[in-house]
C-alpha positions as CSV (number, residue, x, y, z in Angstrom):
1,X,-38.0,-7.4,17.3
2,X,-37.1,-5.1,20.1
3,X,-34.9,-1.9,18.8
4,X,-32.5,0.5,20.7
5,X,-30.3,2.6,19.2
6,X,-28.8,0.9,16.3
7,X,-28.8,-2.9,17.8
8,X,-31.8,-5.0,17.3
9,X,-33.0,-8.2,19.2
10,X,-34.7,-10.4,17.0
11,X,-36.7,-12.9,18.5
12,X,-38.4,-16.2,17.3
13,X,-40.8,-17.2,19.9
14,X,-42.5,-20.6,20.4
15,X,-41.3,-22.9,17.3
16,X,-41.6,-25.7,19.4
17,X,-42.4,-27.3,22.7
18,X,-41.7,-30.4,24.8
19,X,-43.3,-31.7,28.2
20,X,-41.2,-31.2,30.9
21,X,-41.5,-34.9,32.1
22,X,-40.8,-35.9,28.9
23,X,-37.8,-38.7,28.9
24,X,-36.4,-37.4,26.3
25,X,-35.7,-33.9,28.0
26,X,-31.9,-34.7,28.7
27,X,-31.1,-35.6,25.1
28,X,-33.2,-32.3,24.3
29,X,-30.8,-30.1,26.4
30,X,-28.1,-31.3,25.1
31,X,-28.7,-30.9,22.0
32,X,-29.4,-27.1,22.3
33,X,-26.7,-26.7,24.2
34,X,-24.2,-28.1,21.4
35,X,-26.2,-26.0,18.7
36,X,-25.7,-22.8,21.2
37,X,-21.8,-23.5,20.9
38,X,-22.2,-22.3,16.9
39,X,-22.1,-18.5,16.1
40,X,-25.8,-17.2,15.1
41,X,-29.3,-17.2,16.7
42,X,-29.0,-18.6,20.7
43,X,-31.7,-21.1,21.1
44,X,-33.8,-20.7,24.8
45,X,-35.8,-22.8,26.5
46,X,-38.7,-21.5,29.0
47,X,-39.7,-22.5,32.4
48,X,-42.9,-25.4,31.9
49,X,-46.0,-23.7,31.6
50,X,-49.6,-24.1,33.5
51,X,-49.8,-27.6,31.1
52,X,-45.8,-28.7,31.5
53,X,-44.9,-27.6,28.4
54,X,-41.2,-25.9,27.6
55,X,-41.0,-23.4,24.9
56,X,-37.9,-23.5,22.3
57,X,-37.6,-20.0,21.4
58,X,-34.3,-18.4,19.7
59,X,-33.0,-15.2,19.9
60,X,-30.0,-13.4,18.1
61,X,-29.1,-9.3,18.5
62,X,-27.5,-7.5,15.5
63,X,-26.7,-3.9,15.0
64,X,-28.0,-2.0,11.9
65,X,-25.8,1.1,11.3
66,X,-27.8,3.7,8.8
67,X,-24.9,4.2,6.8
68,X,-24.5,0.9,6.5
69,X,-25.2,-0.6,2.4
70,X,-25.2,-4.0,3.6
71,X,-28.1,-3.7,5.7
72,X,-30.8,-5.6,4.0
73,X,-28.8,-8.6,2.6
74,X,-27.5,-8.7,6.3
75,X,-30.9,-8.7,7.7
76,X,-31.9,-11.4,5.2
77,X,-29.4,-13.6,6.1
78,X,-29.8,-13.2,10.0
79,X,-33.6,-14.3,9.3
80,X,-32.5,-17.3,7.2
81,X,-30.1,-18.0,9.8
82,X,-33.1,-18.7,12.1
83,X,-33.9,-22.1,10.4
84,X,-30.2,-23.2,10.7
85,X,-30.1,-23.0,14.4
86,X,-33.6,-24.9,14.4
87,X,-32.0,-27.8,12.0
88,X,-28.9,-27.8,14.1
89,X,-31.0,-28.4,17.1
90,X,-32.6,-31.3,15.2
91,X,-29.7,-32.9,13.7
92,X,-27.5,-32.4,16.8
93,X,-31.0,-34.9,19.0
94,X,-30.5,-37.7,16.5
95,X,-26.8,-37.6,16.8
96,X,-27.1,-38.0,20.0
97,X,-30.3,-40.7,20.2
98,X,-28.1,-42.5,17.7
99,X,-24.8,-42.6,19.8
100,X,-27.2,-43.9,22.7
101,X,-28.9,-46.4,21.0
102,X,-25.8,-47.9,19.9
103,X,-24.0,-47.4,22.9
104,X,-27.2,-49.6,24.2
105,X,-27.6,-52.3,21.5
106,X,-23.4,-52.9,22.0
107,X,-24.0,-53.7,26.0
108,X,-23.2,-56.9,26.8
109,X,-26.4,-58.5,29.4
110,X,-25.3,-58.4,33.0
111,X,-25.6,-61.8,34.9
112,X,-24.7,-65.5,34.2
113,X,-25.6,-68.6,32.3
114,X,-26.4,-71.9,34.2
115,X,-25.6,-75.2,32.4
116,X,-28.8,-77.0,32.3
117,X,-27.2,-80.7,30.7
118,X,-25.3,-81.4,34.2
């Protein structure tokens, strides 16, 4: 957590990773670019490291006001909101690989058939 003042920046570094080459890297952005459209923690990804490797990490700032009752509950919940934007990322992948692969398996085959009785 970084602090100034009365906002916060809470940060959830490294919860996962992918290889830059990896094919799967445009269905990846994609999907944490549709789970950075909801309110809550913004998901980042990192520059490839020495071995190739992105970083997911997610990030969310909040302000905590001392008079405030509500503080801890609030804090609780913008923790706990940490996993949702993780299982958004996830869910929002196979919605996507899914709508591929059937976008795929519905193509009709390019070319022509020959008669071979003639």
């Amino acid at each position: 957590m970084e602090f100034g003042g009365m906002y916060a920046r809470v940060w959830d570094p490294m919860w996962a990773g992918v290889k830059a080459d990896d094919p799967d890297m445009p269905k990846i952005r994609e999907a944490v670019n549709a789970a950075n459209f909801n309110f809550g923690p913004t998901v980042v990804l990192t520059a490839p490291n020495e071995e190739g490797v992105i970083g997911f990490h997610s990030r969310r700032d909040i302000m905590l006001h001392p008079v405030c009752p509500d503080n801890v509950p609030f804090v609780k919940a913008v923790l706990d909101s940490f996993f949702d934007a993780k299982e958004l990322v996830r869910s929002n992948y196979q919605q996507i690989n899914a709508k591929q692969m059937e976008a795929q398996k519905n193509r009709r085959p390019v070319g022509f058939t020959t008669n071979t009785q003639e």
